[in-house]
N, C-alpha and C positions, 0 to 999 in steps of 0.2 A: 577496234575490230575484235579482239581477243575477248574483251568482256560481251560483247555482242554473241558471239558462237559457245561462250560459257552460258549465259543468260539462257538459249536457246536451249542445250542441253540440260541446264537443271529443270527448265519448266520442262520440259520431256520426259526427263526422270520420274520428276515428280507425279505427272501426269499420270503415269502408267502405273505405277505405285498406287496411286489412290482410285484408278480403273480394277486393278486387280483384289484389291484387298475387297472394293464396293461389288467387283463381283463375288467375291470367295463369302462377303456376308449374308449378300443376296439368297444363292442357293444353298445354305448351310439350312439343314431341315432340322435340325435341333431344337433353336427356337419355337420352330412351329408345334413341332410335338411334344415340347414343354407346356407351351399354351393350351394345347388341346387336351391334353392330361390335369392341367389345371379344371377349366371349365369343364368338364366334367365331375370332378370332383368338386366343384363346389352347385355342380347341380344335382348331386348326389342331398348333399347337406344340407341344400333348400328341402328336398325331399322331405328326410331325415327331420329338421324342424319344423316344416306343417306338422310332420304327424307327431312329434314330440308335443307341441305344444297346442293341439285337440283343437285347430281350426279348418275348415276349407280352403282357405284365401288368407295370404297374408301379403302385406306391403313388404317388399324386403329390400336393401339394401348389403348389396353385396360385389364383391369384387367382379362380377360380373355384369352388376348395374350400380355403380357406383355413384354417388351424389355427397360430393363435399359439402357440402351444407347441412348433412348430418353428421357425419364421422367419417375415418378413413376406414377400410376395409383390409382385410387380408386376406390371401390366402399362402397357405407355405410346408412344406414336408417338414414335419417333425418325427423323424426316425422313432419307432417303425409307422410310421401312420402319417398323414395329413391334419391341417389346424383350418379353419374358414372361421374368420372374424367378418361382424357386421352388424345391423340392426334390422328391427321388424316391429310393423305395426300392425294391431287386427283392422284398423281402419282411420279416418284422418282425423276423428277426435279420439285417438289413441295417442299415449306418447311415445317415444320410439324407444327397445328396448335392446342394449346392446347385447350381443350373446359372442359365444366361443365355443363354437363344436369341434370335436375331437373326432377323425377316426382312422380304423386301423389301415395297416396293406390291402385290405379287400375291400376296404372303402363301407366297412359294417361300423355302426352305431360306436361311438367307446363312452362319451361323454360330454354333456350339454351344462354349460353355466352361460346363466341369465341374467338379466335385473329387471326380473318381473315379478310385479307381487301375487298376481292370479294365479301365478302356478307355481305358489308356496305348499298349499294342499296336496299337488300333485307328485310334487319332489319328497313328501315323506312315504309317497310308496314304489318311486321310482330310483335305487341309488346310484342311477347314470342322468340324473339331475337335480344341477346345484343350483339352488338361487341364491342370488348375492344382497344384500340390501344395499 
């Protein structure tokens, strides 16, 4: 009988325990405007790489639309500024070409490295873009 009314009260305990915590994580808005400050910033980026890399339309591949099957994506505050890793292609018989944009607190341009060869010419009159071999 004893272990019966203990039984009883630990699943109870326990119960309410894992109600309250699943509530307190539920409405915690944090997350959320973690995320929303992310996507944003990395559709900031997409921006910022069309027009870095002198196309209309690119395939992109980013934390945003992510596809394992190419690569993983990031994105992540690197004081004072944000990082958005990913890939992009000008179209499907393009290969995919991984990049690394950098930018500041106001989410302005700092720094594009690429591994594109077509915008090798580009990079020597622009020095907020690096291509890698």
């Amino acid at each position: 009988m004893n272990h019966r009314i203990g039984r009883i009260v630990f699943g109870l305990a326990v119960g309410l325990a894992v109600a309250i915590l699943a509530f307190q994580w539920i409405t915690n808005p944090q997350p959320r405007a973690a995320r929303a400050e992310e996507e944003r910033v990395v559709g900031v980026a997409r921006t910022w790489l069309t027009g870095t890399v002198g196309v209309d339309t690119l395939e992109v591949v980013d934390p945003l639309a992510p596809n394992r099957k190419v690569g993983k994506t990031y994105v992540y505050a690197e004081p004072p500024g944000w990082a958005v890793s990913g890939y992009y292609r000008r179209d499907a018989a393009d290969l995919w070409h991984p990049y690394l944009i950098t930018l500041d607190e106001s989410l302005e341009f700092v720094h594009l490295k690429v591994q594109d060869s077509q915008l090798e010419g580009r990079a020597r009159s622009e020095p907020r873009l690096e291509v890698i071999p």
